[in-house]
ZAMARGU-4260 file (C-alpha; in steps of 0.2 Angstrom, whole numbers, plus 5000, padded with zeros to 4 digits):
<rodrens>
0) 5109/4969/5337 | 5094/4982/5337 | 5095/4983/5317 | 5096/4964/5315 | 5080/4964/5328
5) 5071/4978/5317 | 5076/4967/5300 | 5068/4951/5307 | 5052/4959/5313 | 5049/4969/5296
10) 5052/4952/5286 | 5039/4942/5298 | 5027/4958/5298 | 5030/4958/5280 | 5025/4938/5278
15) 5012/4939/5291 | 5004/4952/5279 | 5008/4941/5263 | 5001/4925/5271 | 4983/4936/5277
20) 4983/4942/5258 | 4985/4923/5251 | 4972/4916/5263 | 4960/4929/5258 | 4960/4930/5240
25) 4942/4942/5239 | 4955/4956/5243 | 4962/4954/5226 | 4946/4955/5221 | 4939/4971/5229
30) 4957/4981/5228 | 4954/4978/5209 | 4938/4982/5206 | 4939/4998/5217 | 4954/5003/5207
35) 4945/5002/5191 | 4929/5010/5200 | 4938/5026/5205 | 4947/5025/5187 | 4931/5026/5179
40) 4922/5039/5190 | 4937/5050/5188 | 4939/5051/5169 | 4918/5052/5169 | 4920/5066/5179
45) 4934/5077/5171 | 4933/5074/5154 | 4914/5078/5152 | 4919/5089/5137 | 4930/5078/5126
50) 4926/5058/5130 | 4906/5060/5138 | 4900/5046/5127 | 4914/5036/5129 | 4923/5035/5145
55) 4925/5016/5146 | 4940/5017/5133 | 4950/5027/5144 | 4950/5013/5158 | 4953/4999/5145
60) 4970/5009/5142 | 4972/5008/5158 | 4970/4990/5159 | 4980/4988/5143 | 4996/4996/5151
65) 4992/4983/5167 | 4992/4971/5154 | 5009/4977/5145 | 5018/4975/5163 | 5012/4958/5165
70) 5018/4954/5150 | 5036/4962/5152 | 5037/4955/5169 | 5034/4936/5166 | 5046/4936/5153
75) 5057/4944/5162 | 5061/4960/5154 | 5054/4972/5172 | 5054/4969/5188 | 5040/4958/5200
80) 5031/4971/5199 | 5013/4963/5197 | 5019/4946/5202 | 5006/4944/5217 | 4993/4949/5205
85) 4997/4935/5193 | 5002/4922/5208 | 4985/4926/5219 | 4975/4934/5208 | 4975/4926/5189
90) 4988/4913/5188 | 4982/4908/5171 | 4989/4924/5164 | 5009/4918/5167 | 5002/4905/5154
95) 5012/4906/5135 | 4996/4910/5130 | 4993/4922/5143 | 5007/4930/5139 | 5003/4934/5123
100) 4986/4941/5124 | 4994/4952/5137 | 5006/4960/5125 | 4993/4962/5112 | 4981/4969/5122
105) 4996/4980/5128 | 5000/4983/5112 | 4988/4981/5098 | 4974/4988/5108 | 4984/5002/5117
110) 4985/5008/5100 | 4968/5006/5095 | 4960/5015/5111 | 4973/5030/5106 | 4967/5030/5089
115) 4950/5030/5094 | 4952/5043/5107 | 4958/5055/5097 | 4945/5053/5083 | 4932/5057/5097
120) 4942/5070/5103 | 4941/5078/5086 | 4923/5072/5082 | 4928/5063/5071 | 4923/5045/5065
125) 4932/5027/5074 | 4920/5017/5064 | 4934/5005/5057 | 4944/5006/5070 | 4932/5001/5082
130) 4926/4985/5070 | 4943/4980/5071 | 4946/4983/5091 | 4926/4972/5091 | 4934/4957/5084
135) 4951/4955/5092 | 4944/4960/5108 | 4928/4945/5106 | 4940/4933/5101 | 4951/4935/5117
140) 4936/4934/5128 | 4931/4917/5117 | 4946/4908/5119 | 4952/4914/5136 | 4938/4913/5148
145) 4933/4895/5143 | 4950/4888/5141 | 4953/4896/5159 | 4938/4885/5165 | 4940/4869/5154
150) 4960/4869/5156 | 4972/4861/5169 | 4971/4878/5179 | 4952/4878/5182 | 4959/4871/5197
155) 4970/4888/5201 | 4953/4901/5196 | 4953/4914/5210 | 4936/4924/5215 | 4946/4938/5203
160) 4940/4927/5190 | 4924/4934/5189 | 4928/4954/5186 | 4929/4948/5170 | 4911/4946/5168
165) 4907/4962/5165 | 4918/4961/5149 | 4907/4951/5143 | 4896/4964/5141 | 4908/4977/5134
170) 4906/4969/5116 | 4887/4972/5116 | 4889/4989/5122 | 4904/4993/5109 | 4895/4983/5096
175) 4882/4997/5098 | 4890/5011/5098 | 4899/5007/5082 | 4888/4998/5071 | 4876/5015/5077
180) 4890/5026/5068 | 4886/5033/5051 | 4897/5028/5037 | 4909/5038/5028 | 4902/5044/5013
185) 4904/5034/4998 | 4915/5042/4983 | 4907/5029/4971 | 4893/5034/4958 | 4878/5026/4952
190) 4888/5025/4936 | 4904/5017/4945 | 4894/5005/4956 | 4884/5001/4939 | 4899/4995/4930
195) 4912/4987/4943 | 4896/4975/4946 | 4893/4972/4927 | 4911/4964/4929 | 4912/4945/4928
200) 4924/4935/4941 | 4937/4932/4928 | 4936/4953/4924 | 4941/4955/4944 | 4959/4944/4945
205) 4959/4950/4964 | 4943/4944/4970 | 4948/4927/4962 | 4963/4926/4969 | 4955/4932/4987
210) 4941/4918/4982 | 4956/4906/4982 | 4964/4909/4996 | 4947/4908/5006 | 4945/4891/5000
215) 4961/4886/5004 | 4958/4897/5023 | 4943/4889/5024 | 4949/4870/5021 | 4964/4871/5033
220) 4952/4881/5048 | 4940/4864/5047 | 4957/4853/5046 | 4963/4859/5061 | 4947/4858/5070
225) 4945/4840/5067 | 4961/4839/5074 | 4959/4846/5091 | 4943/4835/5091 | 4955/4819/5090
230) 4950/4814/5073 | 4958/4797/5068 | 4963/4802/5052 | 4981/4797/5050 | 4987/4817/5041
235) 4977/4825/5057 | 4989/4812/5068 | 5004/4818/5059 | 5000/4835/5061 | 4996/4836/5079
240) 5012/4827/5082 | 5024/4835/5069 | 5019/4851/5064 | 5008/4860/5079 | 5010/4848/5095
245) 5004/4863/5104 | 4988/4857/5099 | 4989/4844/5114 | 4993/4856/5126 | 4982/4854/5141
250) 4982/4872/5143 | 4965/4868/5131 | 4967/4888/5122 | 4972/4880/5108 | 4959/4867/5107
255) 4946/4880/5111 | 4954/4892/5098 | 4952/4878/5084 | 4934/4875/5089 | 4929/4895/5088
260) 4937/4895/5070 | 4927/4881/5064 | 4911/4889/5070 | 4913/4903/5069 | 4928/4908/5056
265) 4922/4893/5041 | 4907/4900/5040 | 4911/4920/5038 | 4923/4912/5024 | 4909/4902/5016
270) 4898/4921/5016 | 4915/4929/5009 | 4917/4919/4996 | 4896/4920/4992 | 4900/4942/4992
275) 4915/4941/4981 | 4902/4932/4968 | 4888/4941/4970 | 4889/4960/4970 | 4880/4970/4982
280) 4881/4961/4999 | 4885/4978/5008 | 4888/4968/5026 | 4904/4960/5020 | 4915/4978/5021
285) 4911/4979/5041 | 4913/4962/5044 | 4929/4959/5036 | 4937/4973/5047 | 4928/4963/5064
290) 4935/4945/5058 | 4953/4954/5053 | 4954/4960/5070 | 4948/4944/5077 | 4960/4932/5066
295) 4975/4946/5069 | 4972/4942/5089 | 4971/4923/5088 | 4985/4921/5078 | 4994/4932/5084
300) 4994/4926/5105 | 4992/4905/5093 | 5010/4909/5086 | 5017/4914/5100 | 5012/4902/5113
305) 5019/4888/5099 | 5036/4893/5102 | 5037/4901/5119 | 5049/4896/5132 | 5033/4894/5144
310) 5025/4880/5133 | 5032/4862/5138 | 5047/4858/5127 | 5034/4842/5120 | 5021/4852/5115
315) 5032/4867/5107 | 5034/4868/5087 | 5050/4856/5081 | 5063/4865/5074 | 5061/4857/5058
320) 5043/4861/5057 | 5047/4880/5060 | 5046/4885/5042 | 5030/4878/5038 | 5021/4882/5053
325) 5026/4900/5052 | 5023/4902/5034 | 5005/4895/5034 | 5000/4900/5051 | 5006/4918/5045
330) 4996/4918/5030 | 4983/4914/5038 | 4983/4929/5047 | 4985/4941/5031 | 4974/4935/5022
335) 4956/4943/5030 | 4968/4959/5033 | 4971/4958/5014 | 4951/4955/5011 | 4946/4969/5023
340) 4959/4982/5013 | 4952/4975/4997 | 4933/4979/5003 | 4939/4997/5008 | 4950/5001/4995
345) 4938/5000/4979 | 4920/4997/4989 | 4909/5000/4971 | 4907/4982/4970 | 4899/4980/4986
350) 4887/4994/4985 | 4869/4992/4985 | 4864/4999/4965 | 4861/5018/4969 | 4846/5024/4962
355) 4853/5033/4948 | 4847/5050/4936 | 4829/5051/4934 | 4828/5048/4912 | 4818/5058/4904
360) 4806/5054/4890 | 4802/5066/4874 | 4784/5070/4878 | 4773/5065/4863 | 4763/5075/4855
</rodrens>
């Protein structure tokens, strides 16, 4: 009798609490933020000798491993462990698409802020590295907070919402610190830059296949954005309603992820295609590696949320479209990474002309 009256006050003490937390949702937001405030003045202050210059990458590992257990957790693979963060503090992340920028930046960016560590730990350069984490990491912050605010959960955004502000700052601040690294010295001579840019197109078969496959990228990025934008065109009807449904999703990532390709994507093709003609355009190796891990992220969290259980059966990829949506979708992913490896494999082409050996004239007499 005593134990069933010591159960049944714990339960109601325990709901009591849960209901206060519920009805006050700002303490989602200052147990967060204080987290992530002691996180950040703790590594500042004990790794002064290793990370000084760059502590913030230590607390997005942190916030990558929250990220992994969201992840696990909605799809079931852990317990609720973060399930009144998700239920009362971002909802929007049990989303497919949620879901899926979860794992990557549990994943994916983990990885990266490992990588990148290290190198600082050995003062060594994370120039690439960093170009790469730049791009995935804008992309994610260009798709997910609007379609947070324009999709059928801007009804569901908690004051937790806005802690995500600052990271909108985080790309200038990382922008700067990377583009400020020196580069790698160059292996390539005068002599070699001279004569890889004497080659005609026809003389470099991989930069005019690579040409190919951007007009082809580039064609199918501006497809799909008339598609999203309900464009009456019977082949955008038939592929919003056979081929990627997901499109219609009210969720609105996708729609907002087809909209940032056109405008932003399209255009870094068109330049691509401009450098791959005309040698010495020595912007296009950098950016390659920020649109690479830009279009790796998108695509990545795109396929994903097409064919997870979370999506609405209606708006998921037919199983007879399966094929073709995976084979184009994932080309579309390689291709820049392909681009990027091509740019640092043989860079000569890209150079600006070095000045070369002074020549020296017989001296008349």
């Amino acid at each position: 009798m005593i134990l069933s009256e010591e159960s049944g006050r714990a339960s109601l003490e325990k709901e009591q609490c849960s209901w206060a937390m519920k009805d006050d949702p700002l303490g989602v937001v200052w147990m967060s933020a204080l987290i992530l405030g002691l996180l950040f003045l703790a590594i500042y202050s004990l790794s002064r000798s290793d990370i000084y210059y760059d502590p913030l990458y230590a607390v997005f590992s942190f916030t990558s491993v929250v990220d992994l257990l969201i992840a696990l957790q909605e799809d079931g693979y852990m317990g609720s462990f973060m399930a009144f963060y998700t239920k009362e503090g971002e909802p929007y992340l049990r989303t497919a698409h949620g879901v899926f920028i979860c794992y990557w930046d549990g994943i994916v960016h983990y990885l990266l802020y490992l990588a990148m560590a290290g190198a600082i730990r050995k003062r060594k350069r994370y120039r690439n590295l960093g170009l790469y984490w730049l791009g995935s990491f804008v992309m994610s912050i260009l798709v997910f907070l609007p379609g947070n605010i324009l999709g059928k959960y801007n009804s569901e955004i908690r004051p937790s919402f806005f802690l995500t502000i600052p990271y909108l700052l985080v790309p200038c601040w990382a922008g700067l610190r990377v583009f400020n690294q020196t580069q790698a010295p160059s292996c390539c001579t005068p002599n070699m830059v001279e004569e890889e840019q004497r080659k005609g197109l026809l003389q470099r078969p991989v930069d005019l296949a690579l040409i190919i496959y951007l007009i082809f990228a580039a064609f199918f990025t501006f497809f799909r954005g008339l598609v999203v934008l309900d464009c009456p065109m019977d082949a955008c009807f038939v592929y919003i309603y056979q081929y990627e449904p997901y499109l219609r999703d009210p969720v609105a990532y996708p729609k907002v992820q087809m909209l940032v390709n056109m405008f932003y994507v399209l255009p870094f093709y068109g330049l691509a295609i401009y450098a791959l003609i005309f040698p010495g355009c020595s912007w296009l190796p950098d950016w390659t590696l920020v649109f690479a891990g830009a279009i790796g992220q998108a695509q990545f969290s795109h396929m994903g949320a097409s064919m997870h259980l979370r999506t609405p059966f209606t708006y998921r990829v037919p199983e007879d479209a399966w094929a073709s949506f995976f084979v184009c979708n994932l080309l579309y992913a390689l291709g820049p990474h392909l681009l990027a490896y091509r740019c640092l494999w043989s860079p000569a082409f890209f150079l600006r002309p070095l000045p070369g050996p002074p020549a020296h004239h017989e001296k008349q007499h």
